[in-house]
Structure formats: structure tokens, C-alpha cells
Backbone as numpy.savetxt, mean C-alpha at the origin, in Angstrom:
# Nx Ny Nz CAx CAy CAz Cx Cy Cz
-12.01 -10.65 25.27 -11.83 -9.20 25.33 -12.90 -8.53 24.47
-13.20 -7.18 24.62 -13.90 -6.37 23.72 -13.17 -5.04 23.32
-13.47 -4.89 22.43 -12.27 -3.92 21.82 -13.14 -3.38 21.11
-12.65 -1.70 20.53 -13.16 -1.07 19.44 -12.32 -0.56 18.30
-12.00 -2.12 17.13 -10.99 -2.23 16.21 -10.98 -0.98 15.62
-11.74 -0.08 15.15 -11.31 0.88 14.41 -12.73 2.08 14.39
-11.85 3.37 14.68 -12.88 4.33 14.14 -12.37 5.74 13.24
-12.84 5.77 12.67 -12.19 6.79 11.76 -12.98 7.73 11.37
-12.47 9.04 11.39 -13.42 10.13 9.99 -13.28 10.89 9.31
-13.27 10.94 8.23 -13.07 11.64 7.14 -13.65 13.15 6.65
-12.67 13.94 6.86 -13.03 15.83 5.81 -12.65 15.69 4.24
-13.59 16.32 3.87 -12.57 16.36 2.31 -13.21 17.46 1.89
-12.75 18.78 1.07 -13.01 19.86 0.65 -12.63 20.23 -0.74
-13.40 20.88 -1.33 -12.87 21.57 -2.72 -12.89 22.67 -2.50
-11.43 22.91 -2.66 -10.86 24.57 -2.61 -11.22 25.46 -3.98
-10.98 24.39 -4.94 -11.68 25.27 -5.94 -11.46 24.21 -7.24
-11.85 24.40 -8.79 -12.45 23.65 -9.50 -11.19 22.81 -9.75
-9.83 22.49 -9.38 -8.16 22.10 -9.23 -7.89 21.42 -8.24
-8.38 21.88 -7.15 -7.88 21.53 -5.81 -8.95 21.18 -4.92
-8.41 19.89 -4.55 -9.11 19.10 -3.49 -8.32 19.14 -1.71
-9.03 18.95 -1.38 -8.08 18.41 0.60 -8.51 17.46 1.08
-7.99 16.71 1.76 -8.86 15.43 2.25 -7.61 15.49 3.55
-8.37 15.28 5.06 -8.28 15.08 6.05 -8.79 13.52 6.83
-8.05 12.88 7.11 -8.75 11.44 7.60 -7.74 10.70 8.92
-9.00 11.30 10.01 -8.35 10.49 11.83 -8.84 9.24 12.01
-7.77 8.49 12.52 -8.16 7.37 12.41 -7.59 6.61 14.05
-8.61 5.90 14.67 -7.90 5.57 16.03 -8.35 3.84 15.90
-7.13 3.57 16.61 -7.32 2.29 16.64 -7.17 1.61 17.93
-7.79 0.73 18.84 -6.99 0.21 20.06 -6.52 -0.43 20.42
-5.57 0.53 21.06 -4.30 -0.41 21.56 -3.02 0.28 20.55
-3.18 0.56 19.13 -2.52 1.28 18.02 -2.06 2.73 18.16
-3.49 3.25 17.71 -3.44 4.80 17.69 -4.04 5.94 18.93
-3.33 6.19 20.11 -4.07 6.68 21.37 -2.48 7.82 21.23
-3.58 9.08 21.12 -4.80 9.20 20.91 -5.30 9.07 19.78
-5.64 9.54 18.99 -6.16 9.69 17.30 -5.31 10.30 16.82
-5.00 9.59 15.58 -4.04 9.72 15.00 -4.43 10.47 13.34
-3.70 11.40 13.17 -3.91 11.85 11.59 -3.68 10.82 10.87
-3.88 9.93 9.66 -3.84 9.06 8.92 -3.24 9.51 7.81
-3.99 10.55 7.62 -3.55 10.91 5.91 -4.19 12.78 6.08
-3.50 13.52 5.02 -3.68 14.71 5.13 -2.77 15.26 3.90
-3.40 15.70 2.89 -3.25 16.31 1.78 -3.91 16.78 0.80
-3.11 17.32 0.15 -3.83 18.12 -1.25 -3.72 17.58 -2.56
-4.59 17.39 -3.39 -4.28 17.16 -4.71 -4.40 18.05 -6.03
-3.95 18.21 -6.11 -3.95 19.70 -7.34 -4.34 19.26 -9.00
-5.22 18.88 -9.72 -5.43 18.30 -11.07 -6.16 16.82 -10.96
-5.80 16.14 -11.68 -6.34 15.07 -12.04 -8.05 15.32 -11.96
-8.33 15.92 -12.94 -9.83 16.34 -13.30 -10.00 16.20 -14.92
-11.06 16.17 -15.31 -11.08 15.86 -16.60 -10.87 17.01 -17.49
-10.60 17.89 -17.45 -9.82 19.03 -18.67 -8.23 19.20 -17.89
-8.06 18.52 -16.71 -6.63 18.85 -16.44 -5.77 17.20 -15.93
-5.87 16.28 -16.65 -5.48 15.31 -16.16 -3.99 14.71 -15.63
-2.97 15.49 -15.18 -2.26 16.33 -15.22 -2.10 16.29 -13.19
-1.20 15.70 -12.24 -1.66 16.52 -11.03 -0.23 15.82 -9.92
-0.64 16.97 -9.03 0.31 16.82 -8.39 -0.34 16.37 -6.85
-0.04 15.44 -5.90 -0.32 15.42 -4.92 1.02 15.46 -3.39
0.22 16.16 -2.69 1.22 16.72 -1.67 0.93 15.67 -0.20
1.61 15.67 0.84 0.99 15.40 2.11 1.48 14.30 2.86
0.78 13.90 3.42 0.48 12.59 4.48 0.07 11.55 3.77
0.60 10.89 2.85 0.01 9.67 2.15 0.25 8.15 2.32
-0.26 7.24 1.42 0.30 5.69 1.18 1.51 6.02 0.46
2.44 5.85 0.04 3.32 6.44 -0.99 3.96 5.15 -2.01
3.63 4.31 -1.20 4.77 3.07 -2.02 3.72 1.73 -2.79
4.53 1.10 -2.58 4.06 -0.33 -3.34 2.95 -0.75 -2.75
1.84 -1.40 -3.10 0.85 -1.93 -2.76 -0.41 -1.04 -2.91
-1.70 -2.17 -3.06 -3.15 -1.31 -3.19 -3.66 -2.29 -2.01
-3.72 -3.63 -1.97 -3.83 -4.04 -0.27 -5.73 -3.91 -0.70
-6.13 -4.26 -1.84 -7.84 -4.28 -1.71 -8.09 -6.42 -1.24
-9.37 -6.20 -0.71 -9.55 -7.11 -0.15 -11.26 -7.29 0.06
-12.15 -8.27 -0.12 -13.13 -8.29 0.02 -13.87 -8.92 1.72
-12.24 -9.45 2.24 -12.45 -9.91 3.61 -12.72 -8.71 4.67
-12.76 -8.67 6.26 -12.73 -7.97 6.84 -11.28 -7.94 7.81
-10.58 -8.87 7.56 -9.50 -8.52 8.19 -8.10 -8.42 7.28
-7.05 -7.43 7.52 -6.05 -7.14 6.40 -5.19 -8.07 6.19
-4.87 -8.43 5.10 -3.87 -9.19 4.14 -2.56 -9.10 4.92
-1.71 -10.22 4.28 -0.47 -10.64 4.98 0.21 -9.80 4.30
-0.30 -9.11 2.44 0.84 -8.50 1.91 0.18 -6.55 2.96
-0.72 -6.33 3.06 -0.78 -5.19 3.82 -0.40 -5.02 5.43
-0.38 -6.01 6.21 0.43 -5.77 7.23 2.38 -5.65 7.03
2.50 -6.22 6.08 3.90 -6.16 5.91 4.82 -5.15 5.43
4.00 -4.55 4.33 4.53 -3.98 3.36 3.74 -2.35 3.34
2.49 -1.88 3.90 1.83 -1.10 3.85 2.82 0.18 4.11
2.96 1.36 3.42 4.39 2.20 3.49 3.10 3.49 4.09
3.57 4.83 5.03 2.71 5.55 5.56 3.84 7.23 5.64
3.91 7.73 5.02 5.03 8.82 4.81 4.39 10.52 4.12
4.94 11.33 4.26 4.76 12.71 3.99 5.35 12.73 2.37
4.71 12.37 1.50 5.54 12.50 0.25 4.68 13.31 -0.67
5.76 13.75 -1.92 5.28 14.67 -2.99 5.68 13.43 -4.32
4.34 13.68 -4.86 4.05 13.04 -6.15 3.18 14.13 -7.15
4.04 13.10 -8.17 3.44 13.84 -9.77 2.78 12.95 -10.52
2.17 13.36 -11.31 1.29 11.94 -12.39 0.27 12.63 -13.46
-0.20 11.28 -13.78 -1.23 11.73 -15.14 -2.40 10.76 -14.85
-3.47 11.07 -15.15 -4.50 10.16 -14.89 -5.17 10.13 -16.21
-5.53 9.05 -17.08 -6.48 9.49 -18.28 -7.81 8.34 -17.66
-8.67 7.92 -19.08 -9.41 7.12 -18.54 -9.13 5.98 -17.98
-8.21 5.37 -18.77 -7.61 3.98 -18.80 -6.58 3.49 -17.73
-6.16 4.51 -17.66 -4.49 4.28 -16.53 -4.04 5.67 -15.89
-3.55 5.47 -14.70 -2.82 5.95 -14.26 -1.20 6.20 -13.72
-0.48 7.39 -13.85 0.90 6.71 -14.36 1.12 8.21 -13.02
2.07 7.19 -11.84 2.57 8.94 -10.99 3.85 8.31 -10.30
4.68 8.83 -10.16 5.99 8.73 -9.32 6.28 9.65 -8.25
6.70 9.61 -6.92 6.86 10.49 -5.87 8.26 9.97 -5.08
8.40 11.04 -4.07 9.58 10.64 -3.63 9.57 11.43 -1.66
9.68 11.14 -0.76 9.97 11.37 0.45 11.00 11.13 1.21
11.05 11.63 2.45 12.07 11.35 3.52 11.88 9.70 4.34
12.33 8.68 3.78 11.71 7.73 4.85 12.75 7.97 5.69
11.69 6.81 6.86 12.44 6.72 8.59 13.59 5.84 8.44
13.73 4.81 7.20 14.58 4.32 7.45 15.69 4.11 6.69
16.98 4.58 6.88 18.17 5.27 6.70 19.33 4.45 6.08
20.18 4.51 5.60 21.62 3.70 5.12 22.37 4.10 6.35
23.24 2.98 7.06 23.67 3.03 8.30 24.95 4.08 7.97
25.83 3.99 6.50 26.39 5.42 6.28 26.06 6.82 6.69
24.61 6.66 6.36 24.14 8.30 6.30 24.46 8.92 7.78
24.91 8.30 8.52 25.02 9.01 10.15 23.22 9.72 10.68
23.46 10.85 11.18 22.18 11.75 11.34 21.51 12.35 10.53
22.00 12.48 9.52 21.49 13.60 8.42 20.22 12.93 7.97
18.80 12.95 7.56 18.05 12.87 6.99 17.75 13.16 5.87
17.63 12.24 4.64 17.38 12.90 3.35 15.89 12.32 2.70
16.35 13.17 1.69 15.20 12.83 0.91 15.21 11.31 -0.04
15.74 10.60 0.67 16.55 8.67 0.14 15.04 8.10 -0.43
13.77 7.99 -0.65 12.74 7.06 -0.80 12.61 7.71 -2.33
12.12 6.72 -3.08 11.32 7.29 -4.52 10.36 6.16 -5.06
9.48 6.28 -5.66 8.72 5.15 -6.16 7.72 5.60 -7.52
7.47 4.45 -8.28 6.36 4.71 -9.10 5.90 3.80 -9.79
4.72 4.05 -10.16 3.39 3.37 -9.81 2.88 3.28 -11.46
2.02 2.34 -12.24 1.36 2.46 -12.98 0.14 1.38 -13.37
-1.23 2.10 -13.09 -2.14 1.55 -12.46 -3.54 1.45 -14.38
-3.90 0.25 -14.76 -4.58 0.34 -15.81 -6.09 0.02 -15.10
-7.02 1.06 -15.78 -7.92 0.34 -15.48 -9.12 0.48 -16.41
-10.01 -0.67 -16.84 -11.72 -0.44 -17.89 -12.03 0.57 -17.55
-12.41 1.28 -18.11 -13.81 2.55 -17.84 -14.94 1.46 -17.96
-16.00 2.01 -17.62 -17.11 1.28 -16.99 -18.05 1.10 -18.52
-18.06 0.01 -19.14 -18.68 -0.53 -20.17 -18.08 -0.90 -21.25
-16.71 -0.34 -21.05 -15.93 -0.57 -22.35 -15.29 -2.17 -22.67
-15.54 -2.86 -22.01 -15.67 -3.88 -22.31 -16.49 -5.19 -22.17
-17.96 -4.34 -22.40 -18.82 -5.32 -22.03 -19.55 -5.83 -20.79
-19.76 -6.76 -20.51 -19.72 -7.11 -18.57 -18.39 -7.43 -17.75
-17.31 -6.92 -18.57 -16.21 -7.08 -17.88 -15.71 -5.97 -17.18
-15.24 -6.02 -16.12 -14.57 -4.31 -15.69 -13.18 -5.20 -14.93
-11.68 -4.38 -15.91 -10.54 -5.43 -15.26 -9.65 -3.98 -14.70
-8.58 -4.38 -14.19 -7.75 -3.15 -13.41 -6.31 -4.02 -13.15
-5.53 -3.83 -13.36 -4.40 -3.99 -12.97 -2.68 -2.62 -12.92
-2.18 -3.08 -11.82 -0.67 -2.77 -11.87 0.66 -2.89 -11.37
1.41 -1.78 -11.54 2.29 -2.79 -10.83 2.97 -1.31 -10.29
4.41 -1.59 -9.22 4.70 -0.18 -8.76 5.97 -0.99 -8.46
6.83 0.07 -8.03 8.13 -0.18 -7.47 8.92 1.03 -6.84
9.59 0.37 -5.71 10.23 1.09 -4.61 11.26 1.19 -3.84
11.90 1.88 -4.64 13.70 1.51 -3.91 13.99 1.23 -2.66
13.01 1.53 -1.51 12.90 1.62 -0.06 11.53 0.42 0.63
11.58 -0.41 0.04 10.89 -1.24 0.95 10.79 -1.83 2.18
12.24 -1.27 3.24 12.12 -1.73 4.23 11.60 -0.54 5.03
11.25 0.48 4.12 10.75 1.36 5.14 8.84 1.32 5.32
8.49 0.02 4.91 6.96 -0.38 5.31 7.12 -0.71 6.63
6.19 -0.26 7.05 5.46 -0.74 8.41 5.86 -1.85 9.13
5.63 -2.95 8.56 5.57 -3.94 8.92 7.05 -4.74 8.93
8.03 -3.95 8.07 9.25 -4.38 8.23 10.17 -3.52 9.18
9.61 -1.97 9.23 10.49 -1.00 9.52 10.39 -1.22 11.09
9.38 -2.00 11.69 9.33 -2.26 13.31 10.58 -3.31 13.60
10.98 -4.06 13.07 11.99 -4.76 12.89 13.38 -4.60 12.59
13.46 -3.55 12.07 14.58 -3.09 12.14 15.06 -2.11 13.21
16.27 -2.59 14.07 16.88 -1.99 14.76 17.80 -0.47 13.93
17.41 0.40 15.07 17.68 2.08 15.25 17.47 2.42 13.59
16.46 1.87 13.10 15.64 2.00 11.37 17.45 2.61 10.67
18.24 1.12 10.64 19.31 1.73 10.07 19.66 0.40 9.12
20.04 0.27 7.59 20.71 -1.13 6.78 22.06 -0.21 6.38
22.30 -1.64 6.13 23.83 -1.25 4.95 23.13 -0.96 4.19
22.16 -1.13 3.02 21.70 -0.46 1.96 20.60 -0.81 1.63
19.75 0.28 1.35 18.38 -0.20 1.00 18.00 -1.07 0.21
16.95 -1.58 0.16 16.40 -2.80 -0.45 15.05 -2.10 -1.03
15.14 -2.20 -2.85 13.91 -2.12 -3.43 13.03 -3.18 -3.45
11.65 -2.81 -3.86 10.37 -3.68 -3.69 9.18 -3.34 -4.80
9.30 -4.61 -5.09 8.01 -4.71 -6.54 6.79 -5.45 -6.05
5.68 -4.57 -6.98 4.51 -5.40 -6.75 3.66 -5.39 -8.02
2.62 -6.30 -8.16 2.25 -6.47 -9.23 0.48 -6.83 -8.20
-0.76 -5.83 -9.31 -1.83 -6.38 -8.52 -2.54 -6.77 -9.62
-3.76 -7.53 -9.95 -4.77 -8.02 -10.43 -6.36 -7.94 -10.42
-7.63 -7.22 -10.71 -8.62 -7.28 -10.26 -9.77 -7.58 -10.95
-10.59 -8.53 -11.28 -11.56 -8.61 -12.20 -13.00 -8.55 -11.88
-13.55 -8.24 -12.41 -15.48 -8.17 -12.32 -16.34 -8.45 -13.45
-17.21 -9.96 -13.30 -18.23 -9.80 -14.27 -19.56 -10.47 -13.64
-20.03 -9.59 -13.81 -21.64 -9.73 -13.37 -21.31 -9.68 -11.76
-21.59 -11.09 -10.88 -22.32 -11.19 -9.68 -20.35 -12.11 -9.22
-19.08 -11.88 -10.07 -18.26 -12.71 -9.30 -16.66 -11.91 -10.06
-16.24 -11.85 -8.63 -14.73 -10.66 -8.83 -13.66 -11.83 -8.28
-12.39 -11.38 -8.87 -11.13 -11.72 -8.35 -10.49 -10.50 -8.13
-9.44 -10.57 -6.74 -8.50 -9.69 -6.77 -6.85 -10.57 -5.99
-5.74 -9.98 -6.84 -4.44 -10.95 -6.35 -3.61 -9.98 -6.25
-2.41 -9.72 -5.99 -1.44 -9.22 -5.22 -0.51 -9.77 -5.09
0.92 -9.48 -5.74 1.69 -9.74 -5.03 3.16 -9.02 -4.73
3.76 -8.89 -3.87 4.62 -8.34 -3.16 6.16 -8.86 -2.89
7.16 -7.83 -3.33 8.61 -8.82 -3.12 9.66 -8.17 -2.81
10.52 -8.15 -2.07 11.65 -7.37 -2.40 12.85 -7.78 -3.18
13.08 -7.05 -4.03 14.21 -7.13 -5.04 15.74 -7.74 -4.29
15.81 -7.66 -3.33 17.23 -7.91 -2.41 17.18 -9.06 -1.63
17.97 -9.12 -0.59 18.39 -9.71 0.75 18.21 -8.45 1.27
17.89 -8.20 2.51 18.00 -7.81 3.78 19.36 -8.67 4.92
20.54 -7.73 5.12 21.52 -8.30 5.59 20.85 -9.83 7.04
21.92 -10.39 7.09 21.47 -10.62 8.40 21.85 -10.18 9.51
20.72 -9.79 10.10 20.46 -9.42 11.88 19.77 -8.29 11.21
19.65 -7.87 10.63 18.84 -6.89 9.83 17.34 -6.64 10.57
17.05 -7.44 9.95 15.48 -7.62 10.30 15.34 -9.05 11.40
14.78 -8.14 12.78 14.87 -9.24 13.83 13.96 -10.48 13.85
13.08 -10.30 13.00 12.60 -11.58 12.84 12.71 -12.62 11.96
13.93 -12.33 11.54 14.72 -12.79 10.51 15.74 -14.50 10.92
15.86 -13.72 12.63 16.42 -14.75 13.21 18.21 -14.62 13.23
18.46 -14.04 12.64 19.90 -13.79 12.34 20.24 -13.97 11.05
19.44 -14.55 9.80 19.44 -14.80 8.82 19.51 -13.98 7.75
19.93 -13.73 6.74 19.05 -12.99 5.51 18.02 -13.45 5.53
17.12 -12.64 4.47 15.59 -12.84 4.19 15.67 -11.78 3.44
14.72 -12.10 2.40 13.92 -11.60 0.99 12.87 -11.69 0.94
11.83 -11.16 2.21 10.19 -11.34 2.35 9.51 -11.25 0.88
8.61 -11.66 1.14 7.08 -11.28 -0.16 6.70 -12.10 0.12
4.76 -11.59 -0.13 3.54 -12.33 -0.06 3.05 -11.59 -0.77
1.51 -12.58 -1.04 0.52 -12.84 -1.56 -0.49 -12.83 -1.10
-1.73 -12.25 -1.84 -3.17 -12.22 -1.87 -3.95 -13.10 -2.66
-5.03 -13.89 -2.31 -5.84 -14.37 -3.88 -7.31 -14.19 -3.35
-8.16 -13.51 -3.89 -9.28 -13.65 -3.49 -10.67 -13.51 -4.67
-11.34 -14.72 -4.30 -12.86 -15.00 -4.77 -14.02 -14.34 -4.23
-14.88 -13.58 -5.31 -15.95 -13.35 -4.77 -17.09 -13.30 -5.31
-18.55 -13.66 -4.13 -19.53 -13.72 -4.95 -20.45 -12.83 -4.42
-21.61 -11.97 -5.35 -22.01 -10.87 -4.63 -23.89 -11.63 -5.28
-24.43 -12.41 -4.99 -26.04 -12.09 -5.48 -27.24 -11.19 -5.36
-26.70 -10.37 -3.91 -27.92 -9.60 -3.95 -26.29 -8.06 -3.15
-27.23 -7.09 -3.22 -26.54 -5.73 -3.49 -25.86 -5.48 -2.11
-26.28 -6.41 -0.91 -26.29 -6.08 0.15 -24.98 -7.26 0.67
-24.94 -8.17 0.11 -24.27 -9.73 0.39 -23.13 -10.07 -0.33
-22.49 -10.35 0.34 -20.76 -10.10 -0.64 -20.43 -11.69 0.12
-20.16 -12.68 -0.83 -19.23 -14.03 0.11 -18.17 -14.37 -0.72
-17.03 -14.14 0.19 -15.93 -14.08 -0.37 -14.96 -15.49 -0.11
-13.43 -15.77 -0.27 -12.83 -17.06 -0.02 -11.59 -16.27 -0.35
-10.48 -16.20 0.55 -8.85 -16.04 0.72 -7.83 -16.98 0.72
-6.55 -16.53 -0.18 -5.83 -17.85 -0.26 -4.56 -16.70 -0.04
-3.43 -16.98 1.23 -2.73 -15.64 0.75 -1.58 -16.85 1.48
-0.20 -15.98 1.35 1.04 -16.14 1.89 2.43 -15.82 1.92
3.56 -16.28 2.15 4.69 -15.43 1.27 5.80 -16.65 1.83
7.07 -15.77 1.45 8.21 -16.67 1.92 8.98 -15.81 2.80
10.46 -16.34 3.54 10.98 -15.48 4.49 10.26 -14.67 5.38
8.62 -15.06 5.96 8.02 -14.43 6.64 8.77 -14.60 8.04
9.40 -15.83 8.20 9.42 -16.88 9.79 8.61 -16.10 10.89
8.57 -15.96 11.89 7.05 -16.20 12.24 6.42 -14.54 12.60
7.20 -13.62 11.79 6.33 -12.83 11.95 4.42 -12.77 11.31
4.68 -13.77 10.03 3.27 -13.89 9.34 3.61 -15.20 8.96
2.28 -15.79 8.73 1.75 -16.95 8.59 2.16 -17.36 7.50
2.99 -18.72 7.36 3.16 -19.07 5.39 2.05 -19.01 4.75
1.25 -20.12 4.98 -0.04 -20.02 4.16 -1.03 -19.47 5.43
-2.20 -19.41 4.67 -3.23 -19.02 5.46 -4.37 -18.71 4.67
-5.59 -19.22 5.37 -7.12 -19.21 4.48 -7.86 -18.24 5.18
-9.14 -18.05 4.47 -10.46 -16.91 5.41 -11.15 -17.45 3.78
């Protein structure tokens, strides 16, 4: 076959010396027909006399950063990747970033009947070097958590009429290092619960407590050439994703 995996493009505007917008369509085939909005929001602060900010919109909202030096996405970003209209608050200094938000997810406590609420919340706290402060090292790590993890992507297709007996939170913890010409980045992903069984249809009829993993090596010698090596996997995938798996 020939296909055209992905095209995307990006607006982004400054409304004024506070406020940013960023607009980003993204089509995929076979996925997104026609083009699909991706992301669409505002961020209000996080500038250096106001570090301080609020972001509105169409965002990532939950657990995971899902970086990768390969070209095709991780077992923990097809699974777990969360895609929602949420409002978040935070602080950004040099070192870290610290923000919590909260939205409507799609997927519901089988109590709640029709009503839609505002049930999702999460938060995030992300450290990272400023650029020299430690030498030839530049490190980054964090971790986040999310009372609503079955409302990712990759689980929420699986769930029938997006309804549980009760939600299931989800932790993640990421890793990233750089010195000189060779980086690591790791990941990993879990949910705090069981997921009933029949819950999640690829479950088999079973409970399951998904999470995976990322590990990745890399070597960069010249500015243009990146060669990388993947080690990823998880448990309770059954065969929606691969236990282990290399690139």
C-alpha cells in the first residue's frame, strides 16, 4: 500500500505580551477524514515576569509526555495518549513545572446515567536543567497522575457505550538525559486499579491493570544523524499491544 501517514499544520499567535494561541490540523489516513482540529487553545502567562498561567482549550490533558527518538509511536502513547477540552492552572519557573487541570471526559461511571460532568482531574509535575547548569549534562524528569485513565484513547475504544463501575486512576513517571553526542529517554505508565471484567474488550472477559513502557538509546554524531535503539512493553496488554517489542 501507499499511504500519506500524517500531515499537519500549525498557527500560533501572540495576542499580546500574556497571551499566546496555537491552532494545529492534523489529518491522518484512514484516521482523521477530513482534517481534524488536534489541539486549539490559549495560554495566558507562563512568561518570565509572569510565571504564573492558565491554559484553556483542546489539549493533551493527562498522563504521559510519549517523547521518542524513533519514528513510529510508543506502546505507552498508543494506549494511554488522553485528547480532551480541558482548563488548567500552573507555575512554570526555570527548573520545574507544576499545573493541574480538570475536564469533561467521554468516559463516564455507569451510575452517572446521561448527565455529563466535569468527572476527569489530573496533575502533573515536570523538573527540568536549564541549559548549562549542570555542566554537559541536561536531565528532565516527571511524573503526573489521573483519576480517569480509561478515558485515553487507546483504552476508551474498548470500552463499551464509554461506561465503568468506577473510574480507574493512572500514574506515570518519565526520565530524560543528555550529554554530549548520547540521550536516554524512559517512561512509564500504569493504572492504579483493575478495570472490571468485560470492561475493556480486549481484556477478554478478564480484569486487567494495563501499563507499559518506553526505553530508549541515542546517538547523535553529526547535527543531521540521530541513531537510536527501543526497548518498550507492558503487562495486561493481551493482544491489543505487543508484550515486548524492539526498533
Amino acid at each position: 500500500d501507499i499511504t500519506l501517514a500524517t500531515a499537519e499544520i500549525f498557527f500560533e499567535g501572540n495576542i499580546n505580551k500574556y497571551t499566546r494561541g496555537v491552532l494545529h490540523f492534523l489529518w491522518e489516513e484512514g484516521k482523521t477524514e477530513p482534517v481534524d482540529i488536534d489541539e486549539a487553545f490559549l495560554l495566558i502567562g507562563q512568561t518570565s515576569d509572569m510565571p504564573f498561567y492558565v491554559l484553556a482549550g483542546r489539549i493533551y490533558p493527562a498522563v504521559g509526555l510519549f517523547e521518542s527518538y524513533l519514528i513510529s509511536d510508543t506502546i505507552t502513547k498508543n494506549l494511554f495518549e488522553t485528547q480532551e477540552s480541558a482548563l488548567e492552572f500552573g507555575y512554570a519557573a526555570a527548573w520545574f513545572n507544576l499545573g493541574a487541570g480538570a475536564y469533561s471526559g467521554a468516559l463516564q461511571e455507569s451510575g452517572q446515567g446521561d448527565d455529563t460532568l466535569i468527572n476527569s482531574y489530573y496533575a502533573r509535575l515536570q523538573l527540568t536543567s536549564p541549559e548549562g547548569s549542570l555542566g554537559g549534562w541536561r536531565l528532565s524528569g516527571g511524573v503526573a497522575y489521573t483519576n480517569n485513565l480509561g478515558n485515553a484513547g487507546g483504552l476508551l475504544e474498548n470500552i463499551g457505550g464509554q461506561r465503568v463501575e468506577d473510574l480507574v486512576g493512572g500514574l506515570s513517571f518519565s526520565l530524560a538525559a543528555e550529554y554530549g553526542m548520547f540521550a536516554f529517554v524512559g517512561e512509564y505508565i500504569t493504572a492504579l486499579d483493575d478495570f472490571k471484567p468485560g470492561e475493556l474488550s480486549f481484556a477478554e472477559g478478564a480484569k486487567a491493570r494495563p501499563s507499559a513502557y518506553n526505553l530508549e538509546l541515542a546517538f547523535t554524531p553529526l547535527e543531521q544523524w540521530t541513531f537510536a535503539v527501543r526497548y518498550e512493553g507492558g503487562d495486561d496488554l493481551f493482544a491489543q499491544e505487543p508484550e515486548r517489542q524492539y526498533g
